[in-house]
C-alpha distance (Angstrom), angle and dihedral (degrees) to the residues before:
residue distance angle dihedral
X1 . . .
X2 4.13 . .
X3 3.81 86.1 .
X4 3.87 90.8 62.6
X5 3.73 88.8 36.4
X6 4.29 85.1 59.8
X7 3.95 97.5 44.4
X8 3.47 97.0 48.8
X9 4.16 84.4 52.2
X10 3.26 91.3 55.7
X11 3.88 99.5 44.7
X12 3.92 80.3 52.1
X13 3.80 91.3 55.2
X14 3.56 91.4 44.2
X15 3.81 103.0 43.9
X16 3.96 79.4 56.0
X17 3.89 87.9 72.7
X18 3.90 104.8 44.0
X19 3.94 108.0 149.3
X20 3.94 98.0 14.5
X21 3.79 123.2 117.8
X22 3.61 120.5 -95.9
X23 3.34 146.1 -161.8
X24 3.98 118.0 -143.5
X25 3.61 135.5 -153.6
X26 3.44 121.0 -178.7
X27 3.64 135.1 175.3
X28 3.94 115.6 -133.1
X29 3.35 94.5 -179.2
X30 4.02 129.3 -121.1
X31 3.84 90.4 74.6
X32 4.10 91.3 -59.4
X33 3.78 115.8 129.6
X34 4.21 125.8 -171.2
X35 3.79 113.0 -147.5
X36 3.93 98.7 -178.3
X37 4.05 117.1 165.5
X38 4.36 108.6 -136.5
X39 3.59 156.3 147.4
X40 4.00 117.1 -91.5
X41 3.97 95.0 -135.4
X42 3.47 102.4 -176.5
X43 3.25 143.4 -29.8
X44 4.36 127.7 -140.3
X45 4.01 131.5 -169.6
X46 3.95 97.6 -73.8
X47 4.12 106.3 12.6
X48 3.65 145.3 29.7
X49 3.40 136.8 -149.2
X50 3.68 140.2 -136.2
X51 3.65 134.1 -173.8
X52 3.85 112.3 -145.3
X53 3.60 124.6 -173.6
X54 4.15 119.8 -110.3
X55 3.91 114.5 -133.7
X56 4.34 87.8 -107.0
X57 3.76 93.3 56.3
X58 3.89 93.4 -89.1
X59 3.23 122.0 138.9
X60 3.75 127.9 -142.8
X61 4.10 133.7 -171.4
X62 4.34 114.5 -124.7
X63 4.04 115.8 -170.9
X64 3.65 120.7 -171.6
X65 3.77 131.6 166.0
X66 3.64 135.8 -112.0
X67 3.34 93.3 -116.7
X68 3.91 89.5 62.5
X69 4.33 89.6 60.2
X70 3.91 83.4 49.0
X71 3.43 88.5 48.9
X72 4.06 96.3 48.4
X73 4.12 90.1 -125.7
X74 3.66 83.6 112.7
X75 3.91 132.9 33.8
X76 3.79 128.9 176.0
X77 3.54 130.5 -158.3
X78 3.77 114.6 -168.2
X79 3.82 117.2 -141.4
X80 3.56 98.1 -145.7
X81 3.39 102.3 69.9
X82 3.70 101.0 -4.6
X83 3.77 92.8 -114.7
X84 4.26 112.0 164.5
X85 3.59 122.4 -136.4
């Protein structure tokens, strides 16, 4: 049950931060990293989702799970207040 007990924290810390800029890292594996800047949009029982900006101005939707912050596949640093996740 601690496992549960550590996701739902983090969905708690994250809900905290719907709508702010953020700054994504993710892990791709085979040595490649993303750093994308977005907007958390919103954030649902098992994912969340961010919409990053494409290099021609479009703009695309990413979801990950909690389990991936927990995991360190994916960190976020929110621009605001430069808070790490």
């Amino acid at each position: 049950m601690k496992g549960k007990e550590i996701l739902s924290a983090i969905k708690k810390d994250i809900d905290e931060h719907v709508g702010e800029k953020v700054l994504l890292k993710a892990n791709s594996g085979r040595r490649k990293v993303m750093v994308r800047e977005g907007i958390l949009e919103k954030t649902y029982p098992n994912i969340f989702v961010i919409r990053v900006e494409g290099n021609d101005r479009t703009s695309r939707t990413i979801s990950y799970s909690y389990s991936d912050i927990l995991t360190q596949t994916v960190q976020l640093v929110f621009k605001n207040n430069n808070v790490a996740i």
